[in-house]
C-alpha positions as CSV (number, residue, x, y, z in Angstrom):
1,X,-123.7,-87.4,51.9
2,X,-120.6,-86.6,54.2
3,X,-121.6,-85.1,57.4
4,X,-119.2,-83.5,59.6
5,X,-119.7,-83.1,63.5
6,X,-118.0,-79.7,64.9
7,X,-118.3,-79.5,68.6
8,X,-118.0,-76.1,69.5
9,X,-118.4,-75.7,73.8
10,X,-118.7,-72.3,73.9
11,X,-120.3,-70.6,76.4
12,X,-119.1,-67.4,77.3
13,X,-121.2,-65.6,74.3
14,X,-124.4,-65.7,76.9
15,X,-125.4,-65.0,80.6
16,X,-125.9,-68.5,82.3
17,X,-123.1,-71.4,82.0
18,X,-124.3,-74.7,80.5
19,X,-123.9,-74.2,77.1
20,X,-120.5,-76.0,76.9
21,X,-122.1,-79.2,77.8
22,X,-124.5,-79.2,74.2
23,X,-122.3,-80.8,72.1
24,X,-121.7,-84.2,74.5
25,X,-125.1,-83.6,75.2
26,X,-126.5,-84.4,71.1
27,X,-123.8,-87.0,71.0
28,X,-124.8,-88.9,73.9
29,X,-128.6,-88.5,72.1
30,X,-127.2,-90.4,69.3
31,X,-126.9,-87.7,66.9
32,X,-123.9,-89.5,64.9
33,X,-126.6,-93.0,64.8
34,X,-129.3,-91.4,63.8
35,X,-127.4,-89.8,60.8
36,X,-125.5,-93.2,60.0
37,X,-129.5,-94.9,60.3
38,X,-130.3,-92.3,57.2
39,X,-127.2,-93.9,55.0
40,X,-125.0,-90.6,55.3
41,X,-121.2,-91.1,56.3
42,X,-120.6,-89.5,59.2
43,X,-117.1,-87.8,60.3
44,X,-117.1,-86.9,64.2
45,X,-114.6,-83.5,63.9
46,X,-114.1,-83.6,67.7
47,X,-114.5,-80.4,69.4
48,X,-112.6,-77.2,68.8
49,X,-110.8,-75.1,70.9
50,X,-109.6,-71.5,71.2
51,X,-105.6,-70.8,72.6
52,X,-104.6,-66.9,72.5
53,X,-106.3,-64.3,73.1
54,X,-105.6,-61.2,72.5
55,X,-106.7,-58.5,74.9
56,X,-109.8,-56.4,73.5
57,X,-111.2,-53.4,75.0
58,X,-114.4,-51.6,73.8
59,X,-116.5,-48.4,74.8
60,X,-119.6,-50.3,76.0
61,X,-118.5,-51.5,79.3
62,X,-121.3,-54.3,79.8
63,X,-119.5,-56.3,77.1
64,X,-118.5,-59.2,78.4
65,X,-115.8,-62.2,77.5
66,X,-115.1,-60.0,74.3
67,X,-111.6,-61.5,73.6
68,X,-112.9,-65.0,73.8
69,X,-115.6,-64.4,71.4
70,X,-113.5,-63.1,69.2
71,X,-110.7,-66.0,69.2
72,X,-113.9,-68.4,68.8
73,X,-115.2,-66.7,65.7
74,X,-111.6,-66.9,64.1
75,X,-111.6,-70.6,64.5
76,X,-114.6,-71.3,64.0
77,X,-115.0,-69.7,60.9
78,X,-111.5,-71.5,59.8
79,X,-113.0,-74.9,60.7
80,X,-116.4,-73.7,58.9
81,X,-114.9,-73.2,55.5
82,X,-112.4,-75.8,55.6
83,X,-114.3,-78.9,56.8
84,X,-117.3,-77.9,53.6
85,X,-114.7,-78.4,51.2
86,X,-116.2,-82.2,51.0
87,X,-118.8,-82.0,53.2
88,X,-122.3,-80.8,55.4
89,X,-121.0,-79.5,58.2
90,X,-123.1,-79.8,61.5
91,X,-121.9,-77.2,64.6
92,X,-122.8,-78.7,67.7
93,X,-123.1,-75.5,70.2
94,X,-122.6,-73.9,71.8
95,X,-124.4,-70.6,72.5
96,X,-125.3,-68.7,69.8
97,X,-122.7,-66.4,69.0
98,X,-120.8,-69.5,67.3
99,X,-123.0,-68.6,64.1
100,X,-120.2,-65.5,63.8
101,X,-117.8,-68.0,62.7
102,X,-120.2,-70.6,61.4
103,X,-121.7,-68.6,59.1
104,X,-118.5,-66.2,57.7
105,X,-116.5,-69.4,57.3
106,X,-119.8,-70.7,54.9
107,X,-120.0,-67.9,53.0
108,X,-116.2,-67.6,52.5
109,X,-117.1,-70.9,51.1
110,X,-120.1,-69.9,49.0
111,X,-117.9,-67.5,47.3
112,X,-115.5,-69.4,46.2
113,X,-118.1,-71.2,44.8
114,X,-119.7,-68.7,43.0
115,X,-122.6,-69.2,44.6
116,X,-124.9,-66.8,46.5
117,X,-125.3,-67.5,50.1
118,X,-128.4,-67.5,52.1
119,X,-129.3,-68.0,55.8
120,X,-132.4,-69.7,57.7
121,X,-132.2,-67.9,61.5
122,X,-134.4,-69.9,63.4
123,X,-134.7,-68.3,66.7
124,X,-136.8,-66.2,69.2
125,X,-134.9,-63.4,68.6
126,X,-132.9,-61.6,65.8
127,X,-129.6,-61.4,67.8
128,X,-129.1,-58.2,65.8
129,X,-127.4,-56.6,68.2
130,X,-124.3,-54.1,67.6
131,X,-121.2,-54.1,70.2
132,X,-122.5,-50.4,70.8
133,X,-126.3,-51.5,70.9
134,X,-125.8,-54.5,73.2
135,X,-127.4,-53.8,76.7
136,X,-126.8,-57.5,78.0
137,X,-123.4,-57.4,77.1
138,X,-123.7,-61.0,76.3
139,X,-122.5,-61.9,72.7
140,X,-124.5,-64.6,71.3
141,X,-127.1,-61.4,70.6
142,X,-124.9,-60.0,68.2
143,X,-124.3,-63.0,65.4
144,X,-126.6,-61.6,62.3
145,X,-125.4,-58.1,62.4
146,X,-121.8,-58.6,62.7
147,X,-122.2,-61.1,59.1
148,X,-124.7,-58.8,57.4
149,X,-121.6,-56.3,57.8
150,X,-123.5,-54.1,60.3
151,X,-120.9,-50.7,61.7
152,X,-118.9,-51.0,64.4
153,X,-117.6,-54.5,64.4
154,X,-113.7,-53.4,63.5
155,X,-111.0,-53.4,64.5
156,X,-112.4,-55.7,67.3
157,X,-114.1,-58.5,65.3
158,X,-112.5,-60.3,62.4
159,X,-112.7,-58.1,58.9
160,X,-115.2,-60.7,57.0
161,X,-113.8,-61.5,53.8
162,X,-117.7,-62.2,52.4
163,X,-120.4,-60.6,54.0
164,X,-123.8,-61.6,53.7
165,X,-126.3,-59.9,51.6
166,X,-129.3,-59.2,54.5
167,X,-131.9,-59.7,51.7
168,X,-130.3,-63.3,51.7
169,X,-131.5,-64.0,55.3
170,X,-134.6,-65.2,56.8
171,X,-135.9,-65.2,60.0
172,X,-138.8,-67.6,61.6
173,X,-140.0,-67.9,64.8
174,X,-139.2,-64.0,65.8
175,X,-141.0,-63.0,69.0
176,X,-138.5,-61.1,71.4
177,X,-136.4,-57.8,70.0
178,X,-135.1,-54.8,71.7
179,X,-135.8,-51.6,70.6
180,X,-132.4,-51.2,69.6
181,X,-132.5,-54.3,67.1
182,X,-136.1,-53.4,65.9
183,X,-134.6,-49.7,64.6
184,X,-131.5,-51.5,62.9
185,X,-133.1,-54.5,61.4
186,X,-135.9,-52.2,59.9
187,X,-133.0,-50.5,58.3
188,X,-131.9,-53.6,56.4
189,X,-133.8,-55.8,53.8
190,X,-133.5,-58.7,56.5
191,X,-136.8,-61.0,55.7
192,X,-138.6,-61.9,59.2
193,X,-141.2,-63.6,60.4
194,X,-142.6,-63.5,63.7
195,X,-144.6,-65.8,65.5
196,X,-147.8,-63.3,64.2
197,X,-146.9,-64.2,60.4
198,X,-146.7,-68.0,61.4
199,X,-150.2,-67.6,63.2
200,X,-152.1,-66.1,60.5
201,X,-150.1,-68.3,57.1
202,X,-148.7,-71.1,58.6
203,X,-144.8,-72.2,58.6
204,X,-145.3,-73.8,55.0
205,X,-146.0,-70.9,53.5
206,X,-143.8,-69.0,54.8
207,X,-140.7,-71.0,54.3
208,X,-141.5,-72.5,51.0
209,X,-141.5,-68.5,49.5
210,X,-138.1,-68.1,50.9
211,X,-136.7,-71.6,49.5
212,X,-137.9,-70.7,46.1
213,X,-135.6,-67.7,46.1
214,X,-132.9,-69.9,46.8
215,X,-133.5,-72.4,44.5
216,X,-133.9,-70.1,41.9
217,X,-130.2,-68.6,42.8
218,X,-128.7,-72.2,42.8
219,X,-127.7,-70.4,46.4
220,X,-126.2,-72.4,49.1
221,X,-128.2,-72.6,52.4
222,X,-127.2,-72.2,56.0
223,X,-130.0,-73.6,59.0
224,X,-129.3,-71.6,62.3
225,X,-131.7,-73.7,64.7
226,X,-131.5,-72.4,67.9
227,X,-133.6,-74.0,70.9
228,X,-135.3,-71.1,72.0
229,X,-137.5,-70.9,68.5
230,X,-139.7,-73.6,69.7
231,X,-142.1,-73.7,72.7
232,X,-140.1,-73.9,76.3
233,X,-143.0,-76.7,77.1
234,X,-141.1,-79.2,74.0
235,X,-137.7,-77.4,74.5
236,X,-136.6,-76.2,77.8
237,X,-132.8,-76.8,77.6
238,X,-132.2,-72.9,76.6
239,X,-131.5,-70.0,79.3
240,X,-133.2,-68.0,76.9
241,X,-137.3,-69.3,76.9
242,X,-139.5,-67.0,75.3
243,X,-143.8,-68.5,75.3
244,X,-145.4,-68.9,72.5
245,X,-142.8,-70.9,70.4
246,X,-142.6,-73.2,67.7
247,X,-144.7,-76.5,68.2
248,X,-143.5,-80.2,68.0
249,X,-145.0,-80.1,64.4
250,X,-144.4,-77.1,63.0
251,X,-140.6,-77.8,63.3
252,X,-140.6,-80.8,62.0
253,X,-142.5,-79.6,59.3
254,X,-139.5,-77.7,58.4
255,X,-137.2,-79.6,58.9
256,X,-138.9,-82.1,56.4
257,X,-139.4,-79.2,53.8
258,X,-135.6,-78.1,54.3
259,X,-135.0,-82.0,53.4
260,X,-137.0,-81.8,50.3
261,X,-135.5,-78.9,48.8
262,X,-132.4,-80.6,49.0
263,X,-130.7,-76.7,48.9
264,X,-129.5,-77.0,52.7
265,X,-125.2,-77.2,52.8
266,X,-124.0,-76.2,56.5
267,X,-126.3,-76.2,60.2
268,X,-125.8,-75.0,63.2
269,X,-127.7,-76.5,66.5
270,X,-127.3,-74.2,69.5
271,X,-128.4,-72.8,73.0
272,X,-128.7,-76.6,74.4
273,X,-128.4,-75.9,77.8
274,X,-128.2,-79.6,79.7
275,X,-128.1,-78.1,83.0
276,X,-131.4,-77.0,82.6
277,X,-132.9,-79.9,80.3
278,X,-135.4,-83.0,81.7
279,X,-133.3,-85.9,81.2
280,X,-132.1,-85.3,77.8
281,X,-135.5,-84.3,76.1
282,X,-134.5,-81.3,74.4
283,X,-131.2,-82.7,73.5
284,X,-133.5,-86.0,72.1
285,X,-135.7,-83.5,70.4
286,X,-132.7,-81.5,68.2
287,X,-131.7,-85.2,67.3
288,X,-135.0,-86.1,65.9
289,X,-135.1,-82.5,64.2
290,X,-131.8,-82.7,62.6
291,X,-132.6,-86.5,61.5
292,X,-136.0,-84.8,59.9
293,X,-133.9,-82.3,57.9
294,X,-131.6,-84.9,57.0
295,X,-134.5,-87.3,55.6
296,X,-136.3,-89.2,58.7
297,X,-139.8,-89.7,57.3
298,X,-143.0,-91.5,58.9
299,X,-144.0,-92.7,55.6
300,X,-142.5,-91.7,51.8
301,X,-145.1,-90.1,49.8
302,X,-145.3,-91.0,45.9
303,X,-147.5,-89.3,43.9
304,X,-150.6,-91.3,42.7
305,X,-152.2,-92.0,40.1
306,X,-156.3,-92.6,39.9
């Protein structure tokens, strides 16, 4: 397979800086390696970067860097659905509100396609925030509802040319949402799990319902992994850590299942904060994840015969 690696340095979409620093940050872990080890051909992109912006004003003063994250999310979602003409492309973040331009320019993609589109939100939170609902101000909370085609994104956003279907998305590792986001996300047909559902069934379970719906679609499959869905003891390179997280296992029990299914097209890693990492840890960690996804395995396992 053709990989392609998208540094996107944005930072501006959260509250503490750092964030620009992620994509040298999985390079230096040996992200391209690690991919090359696994026999796929790997194309480094280079990072992208934003020139005009266009001055954008909006009713809710605590929004922040709005222009920016709107001149991001038109490039990014350019780059998005050009580079996966021929190929898996991997977004190096970057703070979260990349995924508004990762994920429109994928779908854009899908359609052309004719094929459904579906998303895999790995994250403490939902970042289902509206630019009237957002308290914070801070951007990277508003991803999922501004490419489900949530109100109140125009004129200031991009018009999506394909939104996507919120019964298409699926959320794991949910265990931090504003009122605000629980009322609107109740509203949609948005599949989540929090950590609750992963306590009482297990990851497996959970994610291997959802990848049957989208192997039954012949649907193409976007992986949001932010660094905030696992445990801040295994990741704490995020300005975002929320207890109670994913383990060390249980991701890269996904990660191996996403591999299996074979159905996964585009990814996004994001929220790797150096600045606040333990000499490269977390940054080593999203490495080994993505190489999981990809098809690092401990030990191949045929089926037997007694």
């Amino acid at each position: 397979m053709l990989c392609k690696l998208i540094g996107i340095p944005l930072q501006s979409g959260a509250s503490q800086l750092g964030c620009e620093m992620g994509p040298s940050a999985l390079r230096i872990a040996g992200l391209r390696q690690a991919l090359t080890d696994l026999g796929h051909q790997v194309s480094d992109c280079g990072n992208l970067a934003i020139s005009e912006q266009r001055r954008r004003d909006h009713p809710n003063e605590k929004i922040h860097d709005l222009a920016e994250i709107v001149a991001w999310t038109e490039v990014i979602a350019e780059a998005a659905y050009r580079e996966s003409c021929d190929a898996m492309p991997i977004f190096l973040g970057g703070d979260h509100a990349l995924s508004a331009g990762s994920v429109s320019g994928m779908a854009r993609r899908a359609a052309e396609k004719g094929r459904p589109f579906f998303v895999l939100w790995l994250d403490a939170h939902t970042d289902f925030h509206t630019l009237e609902t957002t308290n914070s101000g801070n951007l990277h909370g508003v991803p999922v509802a501004y490419f489900t085609g949530q109100p109140g994104f125009e004129p200031y956003f991009p018009k999506l040319e394909r939104k996507v279907d919120a019964a298409n998305v699926c959320m794991i590792g949910i265990r931090s949402v504003d009122t605000a986001e629980r009322r609107a996300i109740q509203q949609t047909d948005v599949l989540v799990h929090d950590m609750r559902a992963i306590d009482e069934n297990g990851v497996a379970a959970l994610l291997r319902e959802f990848l049957k719906r989208v192997a039954g679609a012949n649907g193409m499959l976007h992986v949001s992994l932010d660094v905030d869905f696992l445990d801040p003891a295994i990741g704490p390179a995020v300005g975002t850590t929320v207890p109670g997280g994913a383990t060390f296992r249980e991701a890269h029990l996904l990660m191996e299942m996403l591999y299996d299914s074979q159905l996964v097209t585009s990814l996004d890693l994001v929220e790797l904060n150096p600045f606040l990492d333990e000499r490269g840890r977390t940054a080593t960690m999203l490495v080994d994840l993505t190489a999981s996804l990809m098809g690092r395995k401990v030990l191949d396992r045929p089926t037997r015969r007694y």
